[in-house]
C-alpha positions as CSV (number, residue, x, y, z in Angstrom):
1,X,-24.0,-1.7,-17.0
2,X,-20.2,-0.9,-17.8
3,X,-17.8,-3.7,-16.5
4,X,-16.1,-2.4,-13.1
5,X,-12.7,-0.8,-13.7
6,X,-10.0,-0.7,-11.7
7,X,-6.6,1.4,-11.8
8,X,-3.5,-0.4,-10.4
9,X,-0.6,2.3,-9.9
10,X,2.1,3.1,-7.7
11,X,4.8,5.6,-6.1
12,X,7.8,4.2,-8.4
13,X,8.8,1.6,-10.6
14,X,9.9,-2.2,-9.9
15,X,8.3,-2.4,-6.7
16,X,5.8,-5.2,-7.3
17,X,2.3,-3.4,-9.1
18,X,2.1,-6.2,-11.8
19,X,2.5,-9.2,-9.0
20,X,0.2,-7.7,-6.9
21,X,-2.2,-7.0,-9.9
22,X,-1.9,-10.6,-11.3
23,X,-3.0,-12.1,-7.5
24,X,-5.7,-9.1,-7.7
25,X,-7.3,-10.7,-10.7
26,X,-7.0,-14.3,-9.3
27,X,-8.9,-12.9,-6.0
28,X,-11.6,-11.1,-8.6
29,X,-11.9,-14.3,-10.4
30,X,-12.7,-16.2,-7.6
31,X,-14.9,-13.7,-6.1
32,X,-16.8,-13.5,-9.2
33,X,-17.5,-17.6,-9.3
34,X,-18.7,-17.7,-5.3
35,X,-21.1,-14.9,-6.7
36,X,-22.7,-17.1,-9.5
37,X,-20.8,-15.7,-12.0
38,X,-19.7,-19.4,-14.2
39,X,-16.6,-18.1,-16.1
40,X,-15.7,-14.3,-15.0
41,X,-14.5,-12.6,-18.0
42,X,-11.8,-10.6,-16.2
43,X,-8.5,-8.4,-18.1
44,X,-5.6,-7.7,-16.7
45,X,-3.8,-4.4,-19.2
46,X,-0.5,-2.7,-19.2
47,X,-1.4,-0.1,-21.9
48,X,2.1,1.7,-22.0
49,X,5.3,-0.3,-20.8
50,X,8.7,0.4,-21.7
51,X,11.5,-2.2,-21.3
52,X,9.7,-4.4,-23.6
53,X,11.7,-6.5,-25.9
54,X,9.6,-8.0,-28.5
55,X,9.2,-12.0,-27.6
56,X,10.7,-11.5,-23.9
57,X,8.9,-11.4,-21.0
58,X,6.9,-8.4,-20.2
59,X,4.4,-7.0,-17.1
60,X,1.8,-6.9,-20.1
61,X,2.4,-10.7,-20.6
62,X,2.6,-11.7,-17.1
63,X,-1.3,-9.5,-16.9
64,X,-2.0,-11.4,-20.3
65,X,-1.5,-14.7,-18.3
66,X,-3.8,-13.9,-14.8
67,X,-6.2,-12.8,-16.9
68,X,-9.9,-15.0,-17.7
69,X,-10.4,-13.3,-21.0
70,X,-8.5,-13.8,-24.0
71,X,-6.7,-10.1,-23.9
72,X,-4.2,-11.6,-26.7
73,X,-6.6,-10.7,-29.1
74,X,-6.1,-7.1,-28.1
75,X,-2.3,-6.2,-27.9
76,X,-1.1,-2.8,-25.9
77,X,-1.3,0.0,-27.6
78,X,2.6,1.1,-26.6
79,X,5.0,-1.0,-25.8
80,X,8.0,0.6,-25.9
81,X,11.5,-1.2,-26.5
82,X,13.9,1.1,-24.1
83,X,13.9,1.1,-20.4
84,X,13.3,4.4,-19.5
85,X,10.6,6.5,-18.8
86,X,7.7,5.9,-21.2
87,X,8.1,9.4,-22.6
88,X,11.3,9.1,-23.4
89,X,11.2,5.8,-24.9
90,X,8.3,7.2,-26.9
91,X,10.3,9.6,-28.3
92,X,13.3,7.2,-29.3
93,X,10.7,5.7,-31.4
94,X,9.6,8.7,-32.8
95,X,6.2,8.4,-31.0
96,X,4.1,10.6,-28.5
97,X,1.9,8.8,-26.5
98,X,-2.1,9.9,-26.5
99,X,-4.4,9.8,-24.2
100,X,-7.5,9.0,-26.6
101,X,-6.0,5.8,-27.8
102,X,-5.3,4.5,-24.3
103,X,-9.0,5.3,-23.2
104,X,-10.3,3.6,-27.0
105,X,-8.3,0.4,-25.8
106,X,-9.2,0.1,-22.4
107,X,-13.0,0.9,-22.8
108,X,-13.3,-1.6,-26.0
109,X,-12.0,-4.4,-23.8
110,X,-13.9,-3.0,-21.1
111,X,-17.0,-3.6,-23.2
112,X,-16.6,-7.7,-23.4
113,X,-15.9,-8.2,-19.7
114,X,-16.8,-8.8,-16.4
115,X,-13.9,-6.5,-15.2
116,X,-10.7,-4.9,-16.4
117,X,-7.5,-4.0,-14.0
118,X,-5.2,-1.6,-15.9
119,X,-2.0,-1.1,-14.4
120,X,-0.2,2.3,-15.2
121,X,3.7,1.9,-15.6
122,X,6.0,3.6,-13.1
123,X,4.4,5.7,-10.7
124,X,1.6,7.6,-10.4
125,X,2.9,10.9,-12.0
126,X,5.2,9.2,-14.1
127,X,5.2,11.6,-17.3
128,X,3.8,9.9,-20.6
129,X,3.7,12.8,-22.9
130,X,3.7,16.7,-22.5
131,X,1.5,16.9,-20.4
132,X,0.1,14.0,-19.2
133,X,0.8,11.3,-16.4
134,X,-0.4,8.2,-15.4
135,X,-2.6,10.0,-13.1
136,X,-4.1,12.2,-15.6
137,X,-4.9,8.6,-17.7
138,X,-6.2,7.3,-14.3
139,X,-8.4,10.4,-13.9
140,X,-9.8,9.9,-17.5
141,X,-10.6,6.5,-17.3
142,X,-13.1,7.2,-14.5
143,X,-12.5,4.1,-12.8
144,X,-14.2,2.5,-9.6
145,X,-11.6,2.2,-8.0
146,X,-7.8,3.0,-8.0
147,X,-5.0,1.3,-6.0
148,X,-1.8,3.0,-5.0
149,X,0.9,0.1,-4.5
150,X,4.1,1.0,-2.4
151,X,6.9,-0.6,-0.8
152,X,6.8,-1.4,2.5
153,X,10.4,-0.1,3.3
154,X,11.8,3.3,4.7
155,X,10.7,6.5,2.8
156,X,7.0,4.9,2.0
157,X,5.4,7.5,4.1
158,X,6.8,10.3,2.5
159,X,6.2,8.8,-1.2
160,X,3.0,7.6,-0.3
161,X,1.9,11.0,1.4
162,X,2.8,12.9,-1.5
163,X,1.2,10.8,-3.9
164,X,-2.1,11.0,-2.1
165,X,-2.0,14.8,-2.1
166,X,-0.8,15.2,-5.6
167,X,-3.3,12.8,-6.3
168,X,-6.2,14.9,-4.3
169,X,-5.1,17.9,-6.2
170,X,-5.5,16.6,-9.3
171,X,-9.5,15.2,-7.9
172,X,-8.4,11.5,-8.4
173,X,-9.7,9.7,-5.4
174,X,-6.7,6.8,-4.3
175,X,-9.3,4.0,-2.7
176,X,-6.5,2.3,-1.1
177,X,-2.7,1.7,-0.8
178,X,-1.2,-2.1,-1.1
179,X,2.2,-2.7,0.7
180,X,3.9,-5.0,-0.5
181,X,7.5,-6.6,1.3
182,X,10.2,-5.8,-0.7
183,X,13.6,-7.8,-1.5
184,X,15.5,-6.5,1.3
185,X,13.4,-5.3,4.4
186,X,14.5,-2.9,6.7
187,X,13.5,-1.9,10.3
188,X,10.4,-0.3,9.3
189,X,9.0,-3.0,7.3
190,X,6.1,-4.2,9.0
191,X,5.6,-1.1,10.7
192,X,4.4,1.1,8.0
193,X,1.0,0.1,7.5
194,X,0.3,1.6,11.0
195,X,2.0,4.5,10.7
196,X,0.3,5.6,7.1
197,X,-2.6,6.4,9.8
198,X,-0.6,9.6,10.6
199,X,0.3,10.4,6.9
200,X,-3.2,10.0,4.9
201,X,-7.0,8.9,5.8
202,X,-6.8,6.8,2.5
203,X,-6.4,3.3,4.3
204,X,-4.4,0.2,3.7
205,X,-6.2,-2.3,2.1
206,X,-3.9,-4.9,2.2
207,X,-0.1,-5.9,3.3
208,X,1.5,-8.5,0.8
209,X,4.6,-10.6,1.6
210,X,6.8,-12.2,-0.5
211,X,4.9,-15.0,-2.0
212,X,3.6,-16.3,-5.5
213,X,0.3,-14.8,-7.3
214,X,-1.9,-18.0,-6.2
215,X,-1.0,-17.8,-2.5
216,X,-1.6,-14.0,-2.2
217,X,-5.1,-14.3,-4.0
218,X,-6.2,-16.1,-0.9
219,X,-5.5,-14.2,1.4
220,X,-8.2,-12.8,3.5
221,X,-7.5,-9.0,3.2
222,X,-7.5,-9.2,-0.2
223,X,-10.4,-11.3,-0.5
224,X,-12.3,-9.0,1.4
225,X,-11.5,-5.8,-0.7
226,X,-12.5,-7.6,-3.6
227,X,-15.4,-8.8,-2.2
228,X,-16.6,-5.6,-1.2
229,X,-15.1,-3.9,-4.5
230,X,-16.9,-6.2,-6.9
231,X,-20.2,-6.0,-4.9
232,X,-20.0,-2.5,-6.1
């Protein structure tokens, strides 16, 4: 039986998918171990990020480091040196980004695990190549489950409401959406999660606040996705 997959993605960039991904596998692993599992062989992969400087700190890293299996053996496929939309910095390397060699490395980790959470960079249509988005990778992968992560600030219903019907077009099914509290909150902040019930029947799995990866993987709505995600 193939190791349970899960996409991490989100409506934009810099708005906390690899924090939220990192407590996500800390949650898993823990999950895993009350279920008799003795070491959970868990991956956490960024297969395309740009903005990464070579030795500098990078979301692929920070995954590298929540993760239970040694991923270092099996660097990302693209990682791209300027900060701009992975297309483009693909092509200021003289590179086009494929969609065969980002479903060869995720599926031959895949095949050594417990579980792999592969976080898409940017948002969820975020063009990679001509042609393909993240949500095209994320419908390819044919994972068991995919999480939309959002802000929870004005203008998340809109983004999230038109990523969930983008997405439905496409036939990629969004499991759940993730708020997390941004930097500087707003009026709606705290609001939103309630109000999504008028935008999209895709429900709110959990609200995150501000807080470090260890604290987050304990807390109980994220526990009980996980639990009910990794019972299958």
């Amino acid at each position: 039986m193939s190791a349970r997959l899960l996409v991490v993605s989100g409506t934009g960039t810099g708005i906390g998918k690899t924090h939220a991904t990192a407590a996500l596998l800390a949650a898993w692993s823990r999950v895993l171990s009350q279920h008799g599992v003795a070491e959970p062989r868990l991956a956490g992969l960024k297969p395309v990020e740009s903005g990464a400087v070579p030795g500098g700190p990078s979301d692929a890293l920070t995954l590298e480091q929540a993760s239970t299996f040694h991923v270092k053996r099996f660097p990302p496929p693209y990682m791209l040196a300027r900060p701009v939309s992975p297309h483009l910095a693909a092509a200021s390397e003289g590179r086009t980004l494929e969609l065969s060699v980002i479903l060869r490395y995720v599926e031959g980790v895949r095949d050594l695990t417990d579980g792999v959470a592969v976080e898409l960079p940017g948002g969820l249509f975020t063009p990679l190549a001509p042609g393909l988005s993240n949500a095209d990778v994320a419908v390819a992968l044919r994972p068991d489950a995919v999480l939309l992560v959002a802000p929870d600030r004005l203008g998340v219903l809109h983004d999230v409401g038109a990523a969930t019907r983008a997405a439905v077009a496409l036939g990629l099914a969004i499991t759940g959406v993730i708020l997390v509290t941004p930097e500087l909150a707003d009026d709606s902040t705290g609001t939103n999660a309630a109000e999504l019930a008028h935008v999209t029947r895709i429900p709110v799995v959990a609200v995150l606040p501000r807080a470090d990866v260890a604290t987050l993987a304990h807390r109980d709505d994220i526990d009980a996705w996980l639990r009910s995600f990794a019972r299958g």
